[in-house]
MILO-618017 format. One record per residue (C-alpha): residue in one letter; x, y, z. Coordinates in steps of 0.05 Angstrom, whole numbers, padded with zeros to 5 digits, always signed. Layout:
aXYZ...
//
This chain:
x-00049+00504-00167x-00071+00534-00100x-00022+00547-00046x-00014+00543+00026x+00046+00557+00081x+00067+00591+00005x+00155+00574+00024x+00144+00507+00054x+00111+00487-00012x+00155+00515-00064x+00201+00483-00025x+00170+00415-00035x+00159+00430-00103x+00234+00443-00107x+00251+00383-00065x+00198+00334-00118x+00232+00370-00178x+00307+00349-00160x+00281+00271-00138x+00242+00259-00202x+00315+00288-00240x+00363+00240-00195x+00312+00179-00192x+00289+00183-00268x+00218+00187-00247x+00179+00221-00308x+00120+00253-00274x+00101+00268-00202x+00027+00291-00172x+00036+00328-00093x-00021+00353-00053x-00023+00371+00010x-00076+00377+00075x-00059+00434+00126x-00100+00466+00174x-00169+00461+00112x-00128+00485+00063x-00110+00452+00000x-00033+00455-00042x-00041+00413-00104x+00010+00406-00162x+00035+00366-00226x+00108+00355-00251x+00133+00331-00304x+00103+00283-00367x+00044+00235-00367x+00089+00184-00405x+00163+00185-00443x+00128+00169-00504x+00063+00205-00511x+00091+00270-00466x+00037+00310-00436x+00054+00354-00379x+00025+00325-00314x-00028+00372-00277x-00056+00374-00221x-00124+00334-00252x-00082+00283-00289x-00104+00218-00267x-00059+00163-00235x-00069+00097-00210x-00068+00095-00137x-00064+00017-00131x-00069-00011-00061x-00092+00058-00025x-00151+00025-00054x-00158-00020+00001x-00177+00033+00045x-00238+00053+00007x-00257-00018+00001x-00249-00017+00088x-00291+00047+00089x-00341+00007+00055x-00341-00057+00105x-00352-00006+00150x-00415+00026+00135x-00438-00038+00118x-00421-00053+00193x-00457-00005+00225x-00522-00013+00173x-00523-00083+00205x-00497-00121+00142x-00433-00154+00161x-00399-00161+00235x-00321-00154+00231x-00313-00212+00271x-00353-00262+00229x-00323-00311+00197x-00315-00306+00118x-00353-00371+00110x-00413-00333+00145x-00425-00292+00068x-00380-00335+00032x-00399-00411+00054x-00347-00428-00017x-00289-00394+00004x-00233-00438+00022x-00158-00439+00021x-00110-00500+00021x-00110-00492+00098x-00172-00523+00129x-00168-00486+00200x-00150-00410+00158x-00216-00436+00114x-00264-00449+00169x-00241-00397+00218x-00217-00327+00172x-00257-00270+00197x-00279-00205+00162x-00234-00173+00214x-00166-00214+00193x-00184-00199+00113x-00172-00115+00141x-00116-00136+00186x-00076-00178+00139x-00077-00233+00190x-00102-00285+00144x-00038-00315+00137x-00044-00344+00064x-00004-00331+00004x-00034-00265-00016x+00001-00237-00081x-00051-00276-00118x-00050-00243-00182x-00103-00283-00227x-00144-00258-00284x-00226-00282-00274x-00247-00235-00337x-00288-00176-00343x-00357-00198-00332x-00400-00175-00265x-00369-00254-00240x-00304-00237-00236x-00291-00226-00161x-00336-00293-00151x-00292-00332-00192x-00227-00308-00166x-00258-00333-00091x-00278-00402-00121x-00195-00403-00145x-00160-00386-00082x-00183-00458-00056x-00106-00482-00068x-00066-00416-00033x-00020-00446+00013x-00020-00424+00082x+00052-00393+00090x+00041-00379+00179x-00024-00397+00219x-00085-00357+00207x-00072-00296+00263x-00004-00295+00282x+00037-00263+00227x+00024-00204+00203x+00036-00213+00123x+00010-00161+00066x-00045-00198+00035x-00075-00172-00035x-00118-00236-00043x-00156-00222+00026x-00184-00148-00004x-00206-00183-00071x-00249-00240-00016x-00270-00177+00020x-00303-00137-00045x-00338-00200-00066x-00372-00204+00009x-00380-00122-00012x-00427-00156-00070x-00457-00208-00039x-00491-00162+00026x-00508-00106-00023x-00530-00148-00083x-00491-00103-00130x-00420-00109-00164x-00359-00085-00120x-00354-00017-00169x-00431-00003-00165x-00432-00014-00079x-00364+00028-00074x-00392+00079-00113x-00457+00086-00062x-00423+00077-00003x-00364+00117-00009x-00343+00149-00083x-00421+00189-00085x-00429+00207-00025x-00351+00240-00018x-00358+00274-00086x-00306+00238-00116x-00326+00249-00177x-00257+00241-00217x-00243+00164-00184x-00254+00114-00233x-00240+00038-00239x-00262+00017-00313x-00198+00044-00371x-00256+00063-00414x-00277+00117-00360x-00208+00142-00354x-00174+00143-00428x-00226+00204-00439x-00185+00247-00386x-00105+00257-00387x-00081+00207-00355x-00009+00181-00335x+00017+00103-00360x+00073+00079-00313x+00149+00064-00323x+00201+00021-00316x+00264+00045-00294x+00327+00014-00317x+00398+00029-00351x+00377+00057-00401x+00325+00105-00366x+00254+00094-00363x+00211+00051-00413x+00137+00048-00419x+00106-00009-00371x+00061-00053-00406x+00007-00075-00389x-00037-00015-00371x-00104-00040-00338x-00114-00091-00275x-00155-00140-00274x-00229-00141-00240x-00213-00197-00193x-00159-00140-00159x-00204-00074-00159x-00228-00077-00086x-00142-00087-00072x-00116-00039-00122x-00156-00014-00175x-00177+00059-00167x-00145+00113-00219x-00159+00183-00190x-00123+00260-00193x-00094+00282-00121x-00152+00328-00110x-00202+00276-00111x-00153+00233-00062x-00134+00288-00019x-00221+00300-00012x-00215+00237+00011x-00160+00244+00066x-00206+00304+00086x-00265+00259+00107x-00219+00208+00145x-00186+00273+00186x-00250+00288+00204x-00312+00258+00253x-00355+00216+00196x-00388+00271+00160x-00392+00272+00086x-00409+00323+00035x-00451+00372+00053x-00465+00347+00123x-00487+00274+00112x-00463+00218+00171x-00426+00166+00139x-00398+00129+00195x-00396+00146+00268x-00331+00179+00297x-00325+00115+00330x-00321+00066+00267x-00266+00117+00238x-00228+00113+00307x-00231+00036+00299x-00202+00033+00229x-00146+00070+00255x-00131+00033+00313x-00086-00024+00324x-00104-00095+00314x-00031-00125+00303x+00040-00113+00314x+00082-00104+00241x+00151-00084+00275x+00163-00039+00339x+00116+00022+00335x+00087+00009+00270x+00018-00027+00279x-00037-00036+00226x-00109-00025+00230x-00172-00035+00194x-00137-00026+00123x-00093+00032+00150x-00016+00028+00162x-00001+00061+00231x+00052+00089+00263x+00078+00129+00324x+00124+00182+00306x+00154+00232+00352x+00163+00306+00347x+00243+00331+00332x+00275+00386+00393x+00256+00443+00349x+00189+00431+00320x+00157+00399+00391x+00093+00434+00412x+00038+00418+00465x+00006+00375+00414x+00061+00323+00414x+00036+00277+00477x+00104+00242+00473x+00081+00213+00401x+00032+00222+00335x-00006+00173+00298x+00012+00175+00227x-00038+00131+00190x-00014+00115+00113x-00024+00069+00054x+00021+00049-00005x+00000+00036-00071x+00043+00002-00125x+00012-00023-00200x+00055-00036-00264x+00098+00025-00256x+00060+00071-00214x+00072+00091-00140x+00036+00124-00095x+00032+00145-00023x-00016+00185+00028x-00002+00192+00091x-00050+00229+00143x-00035+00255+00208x-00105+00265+00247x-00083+00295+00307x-00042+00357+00250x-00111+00359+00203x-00051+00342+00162x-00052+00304+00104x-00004+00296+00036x-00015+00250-00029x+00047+00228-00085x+00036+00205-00140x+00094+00179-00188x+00092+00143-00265x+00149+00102-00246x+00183+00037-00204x+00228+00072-00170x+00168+00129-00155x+00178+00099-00076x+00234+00127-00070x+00205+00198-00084x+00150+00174-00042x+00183+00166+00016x+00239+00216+00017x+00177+00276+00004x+00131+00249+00062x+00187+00242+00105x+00204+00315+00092x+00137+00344+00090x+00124+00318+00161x+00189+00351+00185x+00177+00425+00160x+00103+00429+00165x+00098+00395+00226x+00168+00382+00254x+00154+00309+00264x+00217+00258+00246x+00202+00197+00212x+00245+00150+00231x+00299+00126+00178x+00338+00068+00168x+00400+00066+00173x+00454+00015+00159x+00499-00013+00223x+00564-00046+00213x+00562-00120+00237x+00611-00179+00237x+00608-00238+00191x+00594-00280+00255x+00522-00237+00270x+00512-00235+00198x+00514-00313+00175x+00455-00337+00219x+00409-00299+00163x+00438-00340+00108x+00403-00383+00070x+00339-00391+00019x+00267-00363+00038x+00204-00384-00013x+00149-00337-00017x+00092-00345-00066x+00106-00294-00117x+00182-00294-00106x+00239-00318-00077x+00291-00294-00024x+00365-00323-00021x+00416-00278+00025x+00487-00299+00024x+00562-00272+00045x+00603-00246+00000x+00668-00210+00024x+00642-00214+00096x+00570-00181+00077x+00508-00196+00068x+00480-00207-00005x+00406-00217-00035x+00379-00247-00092x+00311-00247-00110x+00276-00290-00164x+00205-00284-00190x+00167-00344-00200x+00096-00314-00219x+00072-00249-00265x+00044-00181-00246x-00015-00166-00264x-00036-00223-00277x-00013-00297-00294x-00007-00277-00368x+00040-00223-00362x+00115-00243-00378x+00157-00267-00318x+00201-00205-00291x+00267-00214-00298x+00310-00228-00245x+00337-00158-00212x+00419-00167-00193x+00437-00178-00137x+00429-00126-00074x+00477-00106-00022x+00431-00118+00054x+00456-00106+00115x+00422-00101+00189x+00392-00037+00209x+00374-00067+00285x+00368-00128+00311x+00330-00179+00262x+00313-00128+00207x+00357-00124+00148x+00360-00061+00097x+00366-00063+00023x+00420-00012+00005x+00424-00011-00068x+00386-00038-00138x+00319-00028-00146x+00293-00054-00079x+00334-00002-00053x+00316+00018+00030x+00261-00047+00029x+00261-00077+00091x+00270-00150+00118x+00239-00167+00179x+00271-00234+00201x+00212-00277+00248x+00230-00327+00300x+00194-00393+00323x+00171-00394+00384x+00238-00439+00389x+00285-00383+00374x+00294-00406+00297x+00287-00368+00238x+00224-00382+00215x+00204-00332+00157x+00239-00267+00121x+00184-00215+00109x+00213-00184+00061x+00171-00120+00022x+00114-00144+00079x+00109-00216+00046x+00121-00273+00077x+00181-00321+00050x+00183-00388+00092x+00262-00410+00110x+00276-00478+00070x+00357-00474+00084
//
């Protein structure tokens, strides 16, 4: 372990310790960015039932932070000349299709990044192993329903990474792994990032967990599929990721010196292109928002507001989080073995941004309502991969979700239901999960042009009202 601002961090390591005791969260990876230098540590044990103590080079899945690297990659291939973000997908792809004919003929490279397509995206379907697997998964999306019109909505959309790696394959003329490897892995020196389980089961390595009465159980399976590598498949250590976060805090320089993309193409994938929900945007495969500095930690850096750019990443019972702030040369990684591992997630960004930087993330927080504001949000929203179904009980709001496909893939058993969750508004049109395992998930409740309820984004998916 190295160390930097030496209290703040045995602080945080403090902090980590007591949230992986009180959530049940087996093993934790933190490293922070600050000012060039580097804090990296492990807590706790690889798995409940092969215990090995997590280090700081124990390798975790990172799951959807993945998508990033696969947007760094669209973007050298941008400015070599090889794609143009505002294409459409037919322009490399002339098969792809979804059950929408106007999404089909008009999706842009751009809206894949943006998750703007609009389709059902949780798309979790096994193509096999071979070099064809990201083709085939393309060739099977031709039946996705569209759940809003293509560019209106933003909605989370796993599918539209996988459709972005195969156009990764078809401008270079190599698999997704092989292109990600020259364009971005290589040429960082990220040399402990890894797709393939064979590569990783020769280093220690965490498996994730599921958290539930009876304390944490071994998730099963281990591996994802091919078809969702360019969405979520990277397994690395928090020094590799955190080398990472240092080449998108700086100007486009690589190892050594090398220009990998111009200050400008890193700007752009850290600028706006939609609206989520008040100040929190999303770019080109970054999550943005604008977060303000608290009374006591405001300095002439502040401008009123800083850019936090972040991404999430969730597989079978790992959870992890990075978070950069450009403006700080600030950057800190989590890594957790377990479901509930957001909750650590989000409770240790949230504080390392406060005391190393005195910036307050804003948290949600529950505000009474009467039954009469509260019963206009009742009634059944269908996603793809689950189901939504608020209702009153004893004057408050009640959610019940049900799971109607598999994760990882189609062949994994059907979760089981979770019980039902206490919700209640946190503003106007956004609803907060207070308890279960969904616990502090937000609900974003989208009107019609009409002023009806049209969709309940609930976890950033998109559920369509039906009653």
């Amino acid at each position: 372990m190295s160390t930097s601002d030496g209290d703040t961090w045995e602080r945080l390591g403090a902090l980590v310790r007591d949230l992986m005791d009180r959530k049940q969260v087996p093993g934790v990876a933190v490293g922070v960015l600050h000012g060039g230098e580097v804090s990296v540590a492990g807590f706790g044990v690889t798995s409940i039932e092969q215990p090995l103590p997590v280090t700081d080079d124990t390798l975790f899945q990172i799951g959807s932070i993945t998508k990033t690297f696969t947007g760094m990659a669209i973007m050298r291939l941008v400015e070599s000349g090889k794609i143009d973000l505002d294409a459409t997908v037919r322009t490399y792809l002339p098969e792809f299709r979804v059950a929408d004919k106007d999404a089909s003929a008009r999706a842009t490279v751009r809206h894949l990044l943006a998750h703007t397509g609009g389709w059902a995206g949780d798309f979790f379907h096994g193509t096999g192993a071979g070099d064809d697997a990201l083709a085939r998964y393309v060739v099977d999306m031709a039946e996705l329903p569209q759940l809003a019109p293509l560019d209106t909505i933003w909605s989370y959309n796993n599918a539209g990474f996988s459709v972005a790696g195969r156009i990764i394959e078809v401008v270079t003329g190599s698999s997704y792994e092989t292109a990600l490897r020259e364009l971005v892995l290589g040429p960082l020196g990220l040399e402990r990032t890894f797709f393939d389980a064979g590569e990783v089961l020769t280093h220690r390595f965490v498996v994730g967990h599921d958290v539930g009465e009876a304390g944490p159980e071994v998730a099963r399976p281990w591996p994802l599929d091919r078809s969702a590598y360019p969405a979520g498949g990277i397994t690395c250590d928090v020094g590799d990721l955190l080398r990472y976060a240092r080449f998108h805090l700086g100007d486009g320089e690589g190892e050594g010196g090398t220009r990998l993309l111009t200050a400008g193409s890193l700007a752009a994938m850290r600028s706006p292109q939609v609206t989520v929900w008040g100040k929190a945007t999303w770019g080109l495969a970054w999550g943005l928002q604008e977060i303000a500095g608290s009374s006591a930690g405001k300095s002439e850096h502040d401008n009123g507001g800083v850019r936090q750019v972040q991404h999430s990443g969730g597989t079978n019972g790992q959870v992890s989080l990075l978070a950069l702030v450009p403006d700080r040369d600030f950057a800190i990684a989590i890594l957790t073995n377990a479901d509930r591992g957001g909750q650590v997630t989000q409770e240790v960004r949230r504080w390392a941004l406060q005391e190393y930087l005195g910036l307050e993330v804003p948290e949600p927080r529950a505000v009474e309502s009467a039954q009469e504001a509260l019963v206009q949000y009742v009634g059944r929203y269908e996603g793809y991969f689950d189901d939504v179904e608020l209702g009153l009980l004893g004057g408050r709001l009640v959610g019940q979700v049900t799971y109607k496909r598999s994760f990882p893939n189609e062949a994994s058993p059907l979760p089981p239901a979770p019980p039902p969750a206490s919700v209640a508004l946190c503003e106007e049109d956004r609803l907060l999960v207070l308890d279960g395992p969904a616990k502090d998930t937000l609900g974003d409740v989208i009107r019609k042009p009409d002023g009806s309820i049209g969709w309940l984004r609930f976890g950033g998916r998109l559920h369509v009202r039906k009653g």
